[in-house]
C-alpha positions as CSV (number, residue, x, y, z in Angstrom):
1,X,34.6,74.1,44.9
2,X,34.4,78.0,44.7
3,X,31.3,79.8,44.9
4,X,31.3,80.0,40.7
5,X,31.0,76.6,40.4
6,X,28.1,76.1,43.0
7,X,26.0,78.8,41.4
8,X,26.7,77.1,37.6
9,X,25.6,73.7,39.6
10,X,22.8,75.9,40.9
11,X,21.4,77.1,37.7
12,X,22.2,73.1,36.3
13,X,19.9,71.9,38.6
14,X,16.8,74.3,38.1
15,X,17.1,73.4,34.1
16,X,17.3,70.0,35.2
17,X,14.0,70.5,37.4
18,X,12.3,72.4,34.5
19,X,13.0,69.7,31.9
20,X,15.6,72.0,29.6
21,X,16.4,75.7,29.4
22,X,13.3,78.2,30.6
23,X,12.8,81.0,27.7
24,X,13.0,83.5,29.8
25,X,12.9,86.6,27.0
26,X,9.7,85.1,25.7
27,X,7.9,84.4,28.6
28,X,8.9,88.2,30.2
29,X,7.0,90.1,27.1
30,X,3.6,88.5,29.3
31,X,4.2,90.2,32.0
32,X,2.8,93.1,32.7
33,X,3.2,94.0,36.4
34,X,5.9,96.7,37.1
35,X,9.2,95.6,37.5
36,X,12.3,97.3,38.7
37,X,15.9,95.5,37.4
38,X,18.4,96.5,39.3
39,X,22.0,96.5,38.2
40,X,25.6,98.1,38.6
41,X,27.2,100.2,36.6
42,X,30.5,97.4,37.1
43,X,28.5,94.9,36.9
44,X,29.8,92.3,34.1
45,X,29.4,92.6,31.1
46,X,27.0,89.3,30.5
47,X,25.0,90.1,33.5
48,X,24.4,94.1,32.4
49,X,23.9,92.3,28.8
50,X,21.1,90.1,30.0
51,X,19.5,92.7,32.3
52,X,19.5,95.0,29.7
53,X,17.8,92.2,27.2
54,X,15.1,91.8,30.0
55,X,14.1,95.4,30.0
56,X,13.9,95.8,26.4
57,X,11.4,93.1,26.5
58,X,9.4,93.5,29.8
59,X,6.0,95.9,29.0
60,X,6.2,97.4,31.9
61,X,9.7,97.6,33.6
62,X,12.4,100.3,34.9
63,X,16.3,100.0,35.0
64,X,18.3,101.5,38.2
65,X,22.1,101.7,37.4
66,X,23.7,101.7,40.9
67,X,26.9,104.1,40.4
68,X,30.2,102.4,41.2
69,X,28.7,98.7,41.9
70,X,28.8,95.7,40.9
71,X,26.2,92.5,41.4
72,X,26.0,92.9,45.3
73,X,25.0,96.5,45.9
74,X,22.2,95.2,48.9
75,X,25.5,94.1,50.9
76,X,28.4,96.6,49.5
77,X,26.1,99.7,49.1
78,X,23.1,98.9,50.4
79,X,21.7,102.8,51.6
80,X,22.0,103.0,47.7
81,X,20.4,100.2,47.1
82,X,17.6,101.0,49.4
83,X,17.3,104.9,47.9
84,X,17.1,103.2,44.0
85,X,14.2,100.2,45.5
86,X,12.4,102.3,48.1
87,X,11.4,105.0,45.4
88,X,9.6,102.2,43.1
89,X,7.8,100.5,45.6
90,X,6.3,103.8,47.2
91,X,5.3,105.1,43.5
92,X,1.8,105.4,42.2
């Protein structure tokens, strides 16, 4: 089996444990400690589509677009990574 089809049996078996599918835009309106989502700008389409549903519904949240990568930036970029995270947990 490729690593697709572990993560889709991955994410089967945490709606499984949960007993169905976890509304996850509903429950992130409650929370209201800063969040940084972190994407890349290649990212696909359904995962820059869910991020960016996320944001638009989190109180108190920030987007970092990493130029040029896709879902794995901490391993592929990860000074970039580090210069978009770093900034937002040393902020006031």
């Amino acid at each position: 089996m490729d690593r697709r089809g572990r993560e889709f049996e991955d994410i089967a078996a945490v709606v499984d444990a949960v007993g169905g599918p976890v509304d996850v835009l509903g429950r992130s309106a409650a929370i209201g400690t800063p969040t940084l989502l972190l994407m890349g700008s290649e990212s696909p389409a359904f995962l820059a589509d869910g991020t960016a549903a996320v944001h638009a519904t989190l109180p108190d949240s920030r987007l970092g677009v990493m130029a040029g990568q896709q879902h794995i930036a901490m391993t592929g970029a990860p000074d970039l990574f580090l210069g978009t995270l770093l900034p937002f947990l040393t902020a006031d």
